[in-house]
PAPALUM-795258 format. One record per residue (C-alpha): residue in three letters; x, y, z. Coordinates in steps of 0.2 Angstrom, whole numbers, plus 2048, in hexadecimal, padded with zeros to 3 digits. Example, Ala and Ser with C-alpha at 12.3 -4.5 7.8 and 13.67 -1.06 7.14 Angstrom:
ala, 83E, 7EA, 827
ser, 844, 7FB, 824
This chain:
unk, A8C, 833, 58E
unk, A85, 840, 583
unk, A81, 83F, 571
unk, A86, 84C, 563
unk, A83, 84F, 552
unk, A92, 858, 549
unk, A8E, 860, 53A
unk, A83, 855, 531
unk, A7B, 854, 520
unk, A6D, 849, 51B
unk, A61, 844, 50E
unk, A58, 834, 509
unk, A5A, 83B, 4F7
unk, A6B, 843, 4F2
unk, A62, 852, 4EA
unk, A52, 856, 4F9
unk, A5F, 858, 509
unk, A57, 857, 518
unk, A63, 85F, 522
unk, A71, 869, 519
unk, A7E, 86E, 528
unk, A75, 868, 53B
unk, A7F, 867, 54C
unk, A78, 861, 55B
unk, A7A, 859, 56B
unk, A6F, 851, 579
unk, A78, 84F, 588
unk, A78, 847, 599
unk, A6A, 84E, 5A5
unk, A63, 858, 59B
unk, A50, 856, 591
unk, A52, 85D, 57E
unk, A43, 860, 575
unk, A44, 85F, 561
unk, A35, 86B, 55D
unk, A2F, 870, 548
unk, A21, 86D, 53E
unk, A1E, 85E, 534
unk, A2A, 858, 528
unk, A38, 862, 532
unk, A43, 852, 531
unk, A41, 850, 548
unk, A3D, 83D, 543
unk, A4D, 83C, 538
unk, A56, 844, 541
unk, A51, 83A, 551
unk, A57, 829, 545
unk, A68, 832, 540
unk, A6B, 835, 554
unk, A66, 824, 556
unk, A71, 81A, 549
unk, A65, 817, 53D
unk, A6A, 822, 532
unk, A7B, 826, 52C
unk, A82, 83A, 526
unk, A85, 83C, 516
unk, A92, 848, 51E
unk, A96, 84C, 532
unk, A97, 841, 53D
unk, A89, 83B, 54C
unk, A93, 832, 55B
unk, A8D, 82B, 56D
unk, A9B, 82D, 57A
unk, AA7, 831, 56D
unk, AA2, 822, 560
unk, A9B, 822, 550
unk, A89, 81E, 553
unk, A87, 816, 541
unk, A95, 80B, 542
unk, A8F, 805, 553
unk, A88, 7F2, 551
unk, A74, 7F3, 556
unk, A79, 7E8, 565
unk, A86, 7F7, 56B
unk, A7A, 803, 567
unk, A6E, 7FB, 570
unk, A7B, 7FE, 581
unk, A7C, 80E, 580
unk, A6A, 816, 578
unk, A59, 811, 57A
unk, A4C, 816, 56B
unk, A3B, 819, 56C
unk, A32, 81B, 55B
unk, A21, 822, 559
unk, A18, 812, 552
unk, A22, 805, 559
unk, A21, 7F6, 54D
unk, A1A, 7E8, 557
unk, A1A, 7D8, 549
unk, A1A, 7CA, 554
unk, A0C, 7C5, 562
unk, A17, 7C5, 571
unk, A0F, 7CA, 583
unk, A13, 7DC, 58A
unk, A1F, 7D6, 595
unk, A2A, 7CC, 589
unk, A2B, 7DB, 57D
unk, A30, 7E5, 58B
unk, A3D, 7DA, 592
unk, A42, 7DA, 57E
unk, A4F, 7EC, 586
unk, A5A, 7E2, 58E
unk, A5F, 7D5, 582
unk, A6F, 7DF, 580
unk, A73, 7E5, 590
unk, A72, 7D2, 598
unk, A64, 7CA, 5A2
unk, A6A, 7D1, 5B2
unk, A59, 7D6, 5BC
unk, A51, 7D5, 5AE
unk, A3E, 7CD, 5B8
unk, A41, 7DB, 5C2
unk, A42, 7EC, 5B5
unk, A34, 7E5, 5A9
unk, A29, 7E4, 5BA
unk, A2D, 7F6, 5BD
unk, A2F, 7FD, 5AD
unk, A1F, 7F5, 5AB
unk, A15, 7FC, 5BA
unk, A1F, 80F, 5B6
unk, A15, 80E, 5A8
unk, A06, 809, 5AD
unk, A02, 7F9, 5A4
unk, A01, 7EC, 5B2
unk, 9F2, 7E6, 5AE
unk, 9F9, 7E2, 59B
unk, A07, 7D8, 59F
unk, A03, 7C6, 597
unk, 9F9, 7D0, 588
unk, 9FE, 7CD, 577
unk, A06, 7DE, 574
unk, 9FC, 7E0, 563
unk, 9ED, 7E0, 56C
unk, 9F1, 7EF, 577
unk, 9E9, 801, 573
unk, 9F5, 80C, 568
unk, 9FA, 816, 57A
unk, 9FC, 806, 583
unk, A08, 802, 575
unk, A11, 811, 576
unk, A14, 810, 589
unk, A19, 7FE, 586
unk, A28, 804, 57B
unk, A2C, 812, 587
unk, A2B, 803, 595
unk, A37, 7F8, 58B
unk, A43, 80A, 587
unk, A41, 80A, 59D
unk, A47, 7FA, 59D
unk, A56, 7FC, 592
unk, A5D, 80B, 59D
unk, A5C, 802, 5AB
unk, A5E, 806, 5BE
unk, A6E, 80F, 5C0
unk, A7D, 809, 5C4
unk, A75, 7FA, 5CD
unk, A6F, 7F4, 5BB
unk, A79, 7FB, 5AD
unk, A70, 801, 5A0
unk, A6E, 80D, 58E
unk, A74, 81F, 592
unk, A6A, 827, 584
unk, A57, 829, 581
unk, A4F, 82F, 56F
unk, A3D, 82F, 570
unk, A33, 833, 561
unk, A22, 83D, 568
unk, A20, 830, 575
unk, A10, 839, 57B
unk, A06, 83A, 56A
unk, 9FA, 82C, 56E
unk, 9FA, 82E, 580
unk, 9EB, 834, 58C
unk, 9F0, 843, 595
unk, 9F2, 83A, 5A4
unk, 9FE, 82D, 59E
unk, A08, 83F, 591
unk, A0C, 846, 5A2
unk, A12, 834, 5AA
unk, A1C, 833, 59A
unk, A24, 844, 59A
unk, A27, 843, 5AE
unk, A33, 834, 5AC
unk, A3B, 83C, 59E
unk, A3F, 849, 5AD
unk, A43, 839, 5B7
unk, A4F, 832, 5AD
unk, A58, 842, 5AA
unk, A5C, 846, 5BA
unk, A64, 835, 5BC
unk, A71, 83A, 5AE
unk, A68, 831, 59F
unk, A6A, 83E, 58F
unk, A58, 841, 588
unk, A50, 845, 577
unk, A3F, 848, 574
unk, A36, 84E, 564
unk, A25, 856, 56A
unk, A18, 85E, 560
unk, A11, 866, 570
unk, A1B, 877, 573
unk, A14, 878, 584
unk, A1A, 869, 58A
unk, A2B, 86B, 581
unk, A29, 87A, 58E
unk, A25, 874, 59D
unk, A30, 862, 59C
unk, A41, 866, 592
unk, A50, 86F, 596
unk, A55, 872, 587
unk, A4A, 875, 575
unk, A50, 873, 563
unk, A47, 87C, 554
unk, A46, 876, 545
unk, A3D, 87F, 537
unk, A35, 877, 526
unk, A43, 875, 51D
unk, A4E, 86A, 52C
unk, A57, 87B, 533
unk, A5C, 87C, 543
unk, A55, 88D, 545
unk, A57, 88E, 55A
unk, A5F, 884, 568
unk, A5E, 887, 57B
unk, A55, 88A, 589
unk, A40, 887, 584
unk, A3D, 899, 58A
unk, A4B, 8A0, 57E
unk, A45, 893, 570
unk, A32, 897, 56F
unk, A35, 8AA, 56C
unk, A26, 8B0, 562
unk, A36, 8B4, 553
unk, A3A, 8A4, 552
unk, A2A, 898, 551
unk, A22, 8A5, 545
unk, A32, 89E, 53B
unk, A2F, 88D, 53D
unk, A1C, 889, 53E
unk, A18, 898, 531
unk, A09, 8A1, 53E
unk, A0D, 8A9, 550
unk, A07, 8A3, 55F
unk, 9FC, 8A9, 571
unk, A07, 8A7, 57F
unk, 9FC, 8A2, 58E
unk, A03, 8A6, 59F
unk, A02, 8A7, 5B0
unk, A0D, 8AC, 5BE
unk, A1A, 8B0, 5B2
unk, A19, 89B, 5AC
unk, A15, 898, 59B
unk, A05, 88C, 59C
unk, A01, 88B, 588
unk, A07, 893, 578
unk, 9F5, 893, 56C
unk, 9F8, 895, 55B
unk, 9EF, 8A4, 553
unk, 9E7, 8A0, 542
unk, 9ED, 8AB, 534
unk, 9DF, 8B6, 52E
């Protein structure tokens, strides 16, 4: 099931547009990274993918639907979003709010994924805590845990097919950034079509298979392979300063930006 963007156009104000003429697709097996400096539109453009948002013009659809159209319960079937600050406005326990992802998938083993979404994520020992009372990490991986839950376990327990994560390792401990990343890899190679926005160009890297580039004023400026995507050409373009390629072996380790002189 992949997701593609078809020509869109966006702006939360008719004469600031975000986004003037943007296609895009994230699909099936596959780890895309939405890389660009701040105010890039990655965020918006994760909401438009997601539904949230509709085109002024284009169209956005999920296994041939509209993603707009789609009630937030059929959404809910077939994506799983993962904002950066998840809102968290009532005082339920961790694993309530977790189990909250398969409300619109059905009940079906539904002890059973919040256990192991759970414990992928490292959180056992803050099940029956209120969830506002968990670290800003702990939060995040909790809304990664629930986004787990929502996907599923294969055809054994239907689930979402999509996952849109918005820098899901920002307030994460190196540790629990590479956990996060390797299930990215995990869920992948299961068939789930992944979107990531990262800030950190060496993990877009060393976990995606594909990268997208976006400069300051919402261009798509590259898409490919990482390698082809972080050319020195094209994040001099986006990011404005170039960039100290660290390698060994032939494998890119870091990219360090250079301060302007």
């Amino acid at each position: 099931m992949s997701l593609a963007a078809d020509h869109i156009q966006f702006g939360y104000h008719r004469h600031t547009p975000i986004f003037g003429d943007l296609s895009l697709e994230v699909r099936p097996g596959e780890v895309l990274a939405l890389l660009g400096p701040n105010g890039s539109g990655k965020t918006t453009l994760l909401r438009l993918l997601a539904g949230m948002l509709r085109p002024v013009a284009g169209t956005i659809t999920i296994d041939g639907l509209h993603t707009h159209a789609l009630k937030a319960h059929d959404r809910a079937r077939r994506l799983a979003f993962v904002p950066q600050n998840p809102a968290l406005a009532f005082p339920f326990d961790l694993a309530r709010y977790v189990g909250f992802g398969r409300f619109a998938l059905g009940s079906r083993d539904r002890p059973k994924l919040v256990h192991q979404a759970i414990d992928r994520l490292d959180l056992t020992n803050k099940t029956h805590e209120p969830i506002g009372e968990l670290s800003a990490g702990q939060r995040q991986r909790a809304a990664i845990a629930r986004a787990l839950c929502q996907l599923g376990e294969s055809a054994q327990t239907p689930g979402t097919c999509v996952l849109l994560a918005d820098e899901p390792t920002a307030s994460l401990d190196p540790k629990h950034a590479v956990r996060v990343m390797e299930l990215m890899r995990e869920l992948a190679s299961t068939g789930v079509a992944v979107a990531v926005v990262i800030h950190d160009l060496s993990s877009a890297s060393r976990w995606a298979d594909r990268a997208a580039l976006l400069d300051s004023s919402g261009s798509l400026i590259a898409e490919g392979s990482p390698e082809s995507v972080l050319s020195d050409q094209a994040l001099r373009q986006a990011f404005g300063i170039g960039f100290e390629r660290i390698q060994a072996r032939g494998e890119l380790l870091a990219l360090r930006p250079v301060a302007s002189r």
